[in-house]
matplotlib code that plots the C-alpha trace (Angstrom):
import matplotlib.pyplot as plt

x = [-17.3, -19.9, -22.3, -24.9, -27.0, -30.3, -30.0, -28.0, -30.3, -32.6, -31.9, -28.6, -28.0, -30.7, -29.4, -26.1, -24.8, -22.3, -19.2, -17.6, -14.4, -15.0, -17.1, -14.9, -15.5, -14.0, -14.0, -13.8, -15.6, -15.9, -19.4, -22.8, -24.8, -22.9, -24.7, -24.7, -27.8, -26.6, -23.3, -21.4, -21.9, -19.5, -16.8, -17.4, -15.1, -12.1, -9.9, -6.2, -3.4, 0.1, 3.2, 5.4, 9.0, 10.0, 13.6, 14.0, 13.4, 15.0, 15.9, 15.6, 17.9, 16.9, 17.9, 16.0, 14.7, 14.2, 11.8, 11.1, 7.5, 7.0, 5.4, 2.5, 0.1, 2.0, -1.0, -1.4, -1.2, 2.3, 1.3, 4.1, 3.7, 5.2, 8.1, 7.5, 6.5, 3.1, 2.1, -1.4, -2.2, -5.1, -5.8, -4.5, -5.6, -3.1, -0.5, 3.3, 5.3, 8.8, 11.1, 12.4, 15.1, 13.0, 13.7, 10.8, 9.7, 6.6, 3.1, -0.5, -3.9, -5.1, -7.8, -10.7, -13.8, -12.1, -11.1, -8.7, -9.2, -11.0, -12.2, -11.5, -8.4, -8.3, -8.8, -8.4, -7.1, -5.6, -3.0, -3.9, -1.6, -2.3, -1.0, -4.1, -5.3, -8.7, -9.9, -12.8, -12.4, -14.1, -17.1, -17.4, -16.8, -15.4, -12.8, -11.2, -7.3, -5.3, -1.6, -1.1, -4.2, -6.5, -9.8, -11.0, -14.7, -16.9, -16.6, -19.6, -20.7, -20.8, -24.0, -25.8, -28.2, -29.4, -30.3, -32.5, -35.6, -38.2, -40.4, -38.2, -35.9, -38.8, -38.6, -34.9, -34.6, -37.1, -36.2, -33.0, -31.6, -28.3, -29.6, -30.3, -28.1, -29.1, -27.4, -24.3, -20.9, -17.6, -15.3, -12.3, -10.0, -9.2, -7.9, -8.0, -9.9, -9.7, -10.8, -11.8, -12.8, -15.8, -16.4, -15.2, -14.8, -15.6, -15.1, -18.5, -20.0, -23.0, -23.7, -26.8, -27.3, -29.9, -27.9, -24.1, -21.4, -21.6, -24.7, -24.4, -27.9, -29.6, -28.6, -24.8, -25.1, -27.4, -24.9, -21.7, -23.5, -25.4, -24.2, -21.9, -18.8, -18.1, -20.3, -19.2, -20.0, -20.5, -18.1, -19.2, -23.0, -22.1, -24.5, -23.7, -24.7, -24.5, -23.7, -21.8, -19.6, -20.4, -17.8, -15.9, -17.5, -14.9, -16.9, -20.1, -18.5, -17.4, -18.1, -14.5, -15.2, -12.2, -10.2, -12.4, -10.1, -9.1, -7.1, -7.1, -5.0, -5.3, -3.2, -3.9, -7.5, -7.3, -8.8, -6.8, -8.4, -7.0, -8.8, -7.1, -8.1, -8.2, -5.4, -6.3, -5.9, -9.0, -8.9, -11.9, -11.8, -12.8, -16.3, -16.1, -16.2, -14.6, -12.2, -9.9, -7.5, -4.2, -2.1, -0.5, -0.3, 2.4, 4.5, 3.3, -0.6, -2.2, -5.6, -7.2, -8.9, -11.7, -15.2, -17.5, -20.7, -21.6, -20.3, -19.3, -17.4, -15.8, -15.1, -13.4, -11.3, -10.1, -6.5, -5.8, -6.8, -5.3, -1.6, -2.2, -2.8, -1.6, -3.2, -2.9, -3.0, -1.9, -2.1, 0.1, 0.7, 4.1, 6.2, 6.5, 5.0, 2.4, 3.2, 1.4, 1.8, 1.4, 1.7, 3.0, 1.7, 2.8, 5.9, 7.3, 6.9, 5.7, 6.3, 6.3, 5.0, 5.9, 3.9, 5.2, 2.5, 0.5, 3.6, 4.6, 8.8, 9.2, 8.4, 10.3, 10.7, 10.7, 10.7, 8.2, 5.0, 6.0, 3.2, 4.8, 3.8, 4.5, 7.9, 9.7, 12.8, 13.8, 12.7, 10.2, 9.6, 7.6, 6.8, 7.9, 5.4, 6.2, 8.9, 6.9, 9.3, 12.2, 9.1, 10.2, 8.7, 10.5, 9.9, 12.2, 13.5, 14.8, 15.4, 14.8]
y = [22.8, 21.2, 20.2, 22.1, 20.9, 21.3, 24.5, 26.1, 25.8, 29.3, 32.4, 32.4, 35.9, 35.2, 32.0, 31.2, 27.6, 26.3, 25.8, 22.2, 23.7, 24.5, 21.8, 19.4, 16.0, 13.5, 9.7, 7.2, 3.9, 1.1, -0.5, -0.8, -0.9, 0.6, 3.5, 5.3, 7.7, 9.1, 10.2, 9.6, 6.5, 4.2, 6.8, 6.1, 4.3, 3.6, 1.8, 3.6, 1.6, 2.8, 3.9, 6.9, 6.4, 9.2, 9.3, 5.9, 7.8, 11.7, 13.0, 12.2, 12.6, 12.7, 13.3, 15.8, 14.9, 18.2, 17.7, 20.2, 21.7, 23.7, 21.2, 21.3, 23.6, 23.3, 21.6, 18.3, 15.0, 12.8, 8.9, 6.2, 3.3, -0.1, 1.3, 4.7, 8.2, 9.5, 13.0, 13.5, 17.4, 18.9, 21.1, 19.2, 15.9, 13.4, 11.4, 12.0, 9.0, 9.3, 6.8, 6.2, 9.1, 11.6, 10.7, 11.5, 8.5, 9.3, 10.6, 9.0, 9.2, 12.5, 14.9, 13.8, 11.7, 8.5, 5.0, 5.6, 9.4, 11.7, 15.4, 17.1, 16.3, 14.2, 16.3, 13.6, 10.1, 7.2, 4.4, 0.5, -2.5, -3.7, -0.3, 0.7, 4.2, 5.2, 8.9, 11.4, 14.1, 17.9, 16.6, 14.3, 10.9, 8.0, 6.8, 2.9, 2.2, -0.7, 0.2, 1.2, 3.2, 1.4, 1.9, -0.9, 0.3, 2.4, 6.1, 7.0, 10.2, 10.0, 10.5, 10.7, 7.7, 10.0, 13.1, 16.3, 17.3, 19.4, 17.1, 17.1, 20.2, 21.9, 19.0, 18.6, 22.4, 22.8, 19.3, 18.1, 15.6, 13.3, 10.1, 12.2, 11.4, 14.6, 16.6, 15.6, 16.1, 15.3, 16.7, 18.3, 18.9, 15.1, 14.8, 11.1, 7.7, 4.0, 0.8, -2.3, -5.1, -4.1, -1.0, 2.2, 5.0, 8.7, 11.4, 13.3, 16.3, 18.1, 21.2, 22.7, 26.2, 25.1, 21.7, 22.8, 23.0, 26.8, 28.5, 26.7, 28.9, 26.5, 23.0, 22.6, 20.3, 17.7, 18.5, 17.2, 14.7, 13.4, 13.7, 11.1, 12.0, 8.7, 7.5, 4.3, 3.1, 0.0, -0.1, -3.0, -1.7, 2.0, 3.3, 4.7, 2.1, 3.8, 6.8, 5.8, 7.6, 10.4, 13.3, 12.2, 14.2, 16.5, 18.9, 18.5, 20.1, 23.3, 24.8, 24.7, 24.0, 25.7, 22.8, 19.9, 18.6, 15.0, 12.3, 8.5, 5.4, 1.8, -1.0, -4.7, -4.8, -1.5, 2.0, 4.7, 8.2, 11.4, 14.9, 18.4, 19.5, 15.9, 14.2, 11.0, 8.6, 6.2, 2.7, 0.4, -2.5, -3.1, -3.8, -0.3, -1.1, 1.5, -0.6, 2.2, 4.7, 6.0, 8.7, 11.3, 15.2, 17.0, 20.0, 23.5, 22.3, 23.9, 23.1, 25.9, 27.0, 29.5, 28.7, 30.4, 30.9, 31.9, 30.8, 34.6, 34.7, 31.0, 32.2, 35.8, 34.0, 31.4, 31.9, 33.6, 30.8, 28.5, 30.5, 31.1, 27.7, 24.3, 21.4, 17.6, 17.4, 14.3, 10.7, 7.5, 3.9, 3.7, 0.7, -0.5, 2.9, 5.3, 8.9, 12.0, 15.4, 18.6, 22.3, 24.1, 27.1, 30.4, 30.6, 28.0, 25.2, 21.6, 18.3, 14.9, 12.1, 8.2, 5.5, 1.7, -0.6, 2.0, 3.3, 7.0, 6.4, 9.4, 13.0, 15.1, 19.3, 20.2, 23.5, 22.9, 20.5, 17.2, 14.8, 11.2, 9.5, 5.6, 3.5, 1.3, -0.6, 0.0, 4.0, 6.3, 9.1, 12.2, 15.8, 19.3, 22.2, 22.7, 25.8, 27.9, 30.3, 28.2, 25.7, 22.7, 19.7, 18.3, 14.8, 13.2, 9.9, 8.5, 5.5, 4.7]
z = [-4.5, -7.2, -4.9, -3.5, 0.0, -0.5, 2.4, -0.5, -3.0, -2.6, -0.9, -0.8, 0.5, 3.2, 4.8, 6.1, 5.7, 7.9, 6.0, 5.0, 5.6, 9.4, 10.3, 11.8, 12.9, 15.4, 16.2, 13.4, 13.3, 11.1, 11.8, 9.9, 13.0, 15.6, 16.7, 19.7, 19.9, 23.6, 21.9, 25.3, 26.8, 24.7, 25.9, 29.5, 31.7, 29.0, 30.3, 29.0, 27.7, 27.2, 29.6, 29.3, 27.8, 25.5, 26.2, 24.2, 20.9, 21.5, 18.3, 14.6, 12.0, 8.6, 4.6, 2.6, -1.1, -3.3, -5.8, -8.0, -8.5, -11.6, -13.0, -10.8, -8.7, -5.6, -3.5, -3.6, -1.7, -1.3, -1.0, -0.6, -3.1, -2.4, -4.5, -5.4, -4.2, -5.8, -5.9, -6.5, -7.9, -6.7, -8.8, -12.4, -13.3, -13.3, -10.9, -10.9, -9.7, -8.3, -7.2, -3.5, -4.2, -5.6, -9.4, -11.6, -13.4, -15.3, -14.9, -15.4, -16.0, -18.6, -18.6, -20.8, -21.4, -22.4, -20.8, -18.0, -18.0, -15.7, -16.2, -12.9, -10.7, -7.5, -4.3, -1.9, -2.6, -0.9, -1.6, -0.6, 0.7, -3.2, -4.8, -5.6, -6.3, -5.2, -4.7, -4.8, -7.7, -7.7, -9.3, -5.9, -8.1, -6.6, -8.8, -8.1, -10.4, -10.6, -9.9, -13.3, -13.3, -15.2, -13.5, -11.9, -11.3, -13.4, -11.3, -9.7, -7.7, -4.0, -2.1, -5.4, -4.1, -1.6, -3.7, -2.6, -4.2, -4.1, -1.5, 1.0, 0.7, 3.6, 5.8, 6.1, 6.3, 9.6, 11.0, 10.3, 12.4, 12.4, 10.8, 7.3, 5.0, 2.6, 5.3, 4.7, 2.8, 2.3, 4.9, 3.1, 7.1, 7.5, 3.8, 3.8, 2.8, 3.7, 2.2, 3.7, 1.6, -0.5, 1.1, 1.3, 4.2, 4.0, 6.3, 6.3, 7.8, 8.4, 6.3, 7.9, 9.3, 11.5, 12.5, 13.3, 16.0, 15.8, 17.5, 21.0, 21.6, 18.9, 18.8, 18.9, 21.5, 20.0, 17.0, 18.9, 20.4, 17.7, 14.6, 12.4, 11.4, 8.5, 5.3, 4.3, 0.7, -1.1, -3.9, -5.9, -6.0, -6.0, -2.9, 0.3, 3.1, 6.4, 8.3, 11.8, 14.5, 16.9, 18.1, 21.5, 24.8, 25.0, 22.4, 24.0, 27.7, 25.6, 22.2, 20.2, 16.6, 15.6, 17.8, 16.5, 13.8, 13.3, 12.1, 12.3, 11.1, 10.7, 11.6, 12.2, 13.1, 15.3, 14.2, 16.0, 16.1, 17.2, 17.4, 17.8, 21.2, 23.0, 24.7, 24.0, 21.0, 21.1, 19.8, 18.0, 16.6, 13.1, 14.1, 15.9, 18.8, 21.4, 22.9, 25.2, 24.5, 24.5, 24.4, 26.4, 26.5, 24.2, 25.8, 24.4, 24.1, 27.6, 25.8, 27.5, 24.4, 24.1, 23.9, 20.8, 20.5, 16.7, 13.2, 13.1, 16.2, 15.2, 11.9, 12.6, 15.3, 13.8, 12.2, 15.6, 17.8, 15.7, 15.7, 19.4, 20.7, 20.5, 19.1, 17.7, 13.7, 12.0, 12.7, 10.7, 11.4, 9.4, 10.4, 13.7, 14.9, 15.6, 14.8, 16.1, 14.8, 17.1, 17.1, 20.1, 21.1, 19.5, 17.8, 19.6, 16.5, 16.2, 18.0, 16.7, 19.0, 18.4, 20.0, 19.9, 21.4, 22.7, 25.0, 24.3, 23.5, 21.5, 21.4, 19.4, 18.8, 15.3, 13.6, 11.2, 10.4, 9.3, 8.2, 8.3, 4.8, 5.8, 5.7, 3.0, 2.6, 5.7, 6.0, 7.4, 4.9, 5.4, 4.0, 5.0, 3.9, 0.6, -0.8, -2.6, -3.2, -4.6, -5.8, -4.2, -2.7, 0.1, 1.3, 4.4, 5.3, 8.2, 10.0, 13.5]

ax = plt.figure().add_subplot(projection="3d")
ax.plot(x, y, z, "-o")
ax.set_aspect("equal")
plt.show()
């Protein structure tokens, strides 16, 4: 990570930051001005939408595609194109495109300083309704491409509109508080964009050691109450315009960081968000405005998750509680559905739920993680964790 918070900047042995890769963040909204300072009362009273029918949907049955990987790094990002997979490398610069059957077709954009080319690889991209390609790269620039990758936009560097100096390094240091935009970062958990109209919306979190979901004896609760969770950014004038969102209240009534993850999806005018260690999918319209939830508990999540009090204690616990406990994970509108990834407790695997107008008809046992990628000419495809040891991608489709 390029960047450096300005709480990074001296002493680096002396003070702890918090981590970008445990700070974890919740609801998503999709408002300039909607901002609620109390942090709880837009959640009160939702009204919840949905009934129970998971025996319409019962089992899934699906075709594997083996694409071979030894062309890449093995971490990356699958996106579905109106007629095409795309892999997008982390850690290499470029796009590989595959057809609808796995077939490799060709690969696009080089490393280098010239038109169309970019000097550090995407680490987080997304795919619009138009086939275009836009993404953040290591360097934190915002790239915009065409579908044949021309750029559409000159890339420009996120944040950089709000830079830290030597004036107020002290100040945000001794009083930092949510409505600072210096404070903030990308949030590399949710692993995903989205762009409406002109502008476009980032997952952000708080990198502060005095300012943090960690140290519950300092101000962890202002943190979860308080602080945003979303930058969004004007494209065509290349600034960040707002910060907006707060974390649901679930994370203010007990300190589980570790459990804090999220996901969220968009379909026609609704923002669906869905967080690790809450039952409930809420729902906002595209003003953000919170307007109820959904959702229903998954078998093998008891949610009784334990509380911690330090970024040490968080930090040392983490892979445990996470292989010990159930939790939510991925969210995607694909189709005529709204699928929610899980993981059971233990060794007992994952679970799949799928939501049709906001009723629960499908909840399905798998062995492994599947992250649903979207649905075209008539199938759903997803991805399997990848084979590392035979090198293999493996993407799944499936019709329901």
């Amino acid at each position: 990570m390029l960047y450096i918070p300005i709480f990074m900047k001296s002493n680096l042995n002396k003070i702890r930051i918090v981590s970008g890769m445990w700070i974890v963040v919740g609801v998503l909204l999709c408002t300039m001005g909607c901002k609620d300072k109390a942090g709880m009362s837009e959640y009160a009273d939702l009204a919840h939408q949905g009934e129970k029918y998971p025996a319409e949907i019962n089992s899934i049955e699906w075709d594997t595609l083996y694409i071979g990987a030894g062309a890449t790094s093995l971490e990356g990002q699958w996106l579905l194109k109106s007629d095409r997979l795309v892999y997008v490398d982390k850690h290499m610069v470029g796009v590989r495109e595959y057809d609808l059957d796995g077939h490799f077709i060709r690969k696009k954009i080089s490393r280098g300083k010239g038109p169309d080319e970019m000097g550090s690889p995407f680490f987080v991209s997304i795919i619009t309704a138009n086939d275009e390609l836009l993404g953040l790269d290591g360097m934190w620039q915002i790239f915009c491409c065409d579908s044949n990758y021309h750029w559409t936009l000159p890339p420009f560097r996120f944040l950089s509109d709000n830079p830290i100096n030597d004036e107020n390094y002290e100040e945000l240091l001794r009083n930092p508080h949510a409505e600072q935009t210096a404070i903030y970062e990308y949030n590399f958990n949710v692993k995903k964009l989205y762009r409406n109209g002109y502008l476009l919306f980032v997952p952000v979190i708080v990198e502060h050691v005095h300012f943090n979901g960690y140290d519950i004896h300092n101000k962890a609760k202002e943190f979860w109450k308080t602080s945003h969770i979303f930058a969004s950014v004007d494209l065509n004038e290349q600034r960040t315009q707002n910060l907006f969102g707060t974390y649901p209240p679930l994370y203010q009534e007990k300190n589980i960081p570790n459990f804090a993850g999220y996901d969220f999806a968009v379909e026609d005018g609704c923002l669906y968000s869905a967080f690790a260690a809450d039952t409930l999918i809420y729902i906002r319209d595209m003003d953000g405005v919170l307007k109820g939830s959904m959702g229903f508990s998954a078998p093998g999540i008891s949610r009784d998750y334990p509380e911690t009090k330090t970024f040490d204690e968080a930090d040392a616990q983490r892979e445990k509680q996470l292989k010990k406990y159930g939790y939510f994970t991925t969210l995607t509108v694909a189709g005529d559905y709204l699928f929610r990834g899980y993981k059971r407790e233990g060794e007992q695997g994952y679970g799949l739920q799928i939501y049709k107008n906001k009723d629960l008809v499908g909840d399905i046992h798998t062995k492994e993680a599947v992250n649903i990628l979207g649905y075209q000419d008539g199938f759903y495809y997803g991805e399997l964790p990848v084979d590392v040891d035979n090198e293999q991608f493996r993407i799944i489709r499936f019709k329901l």
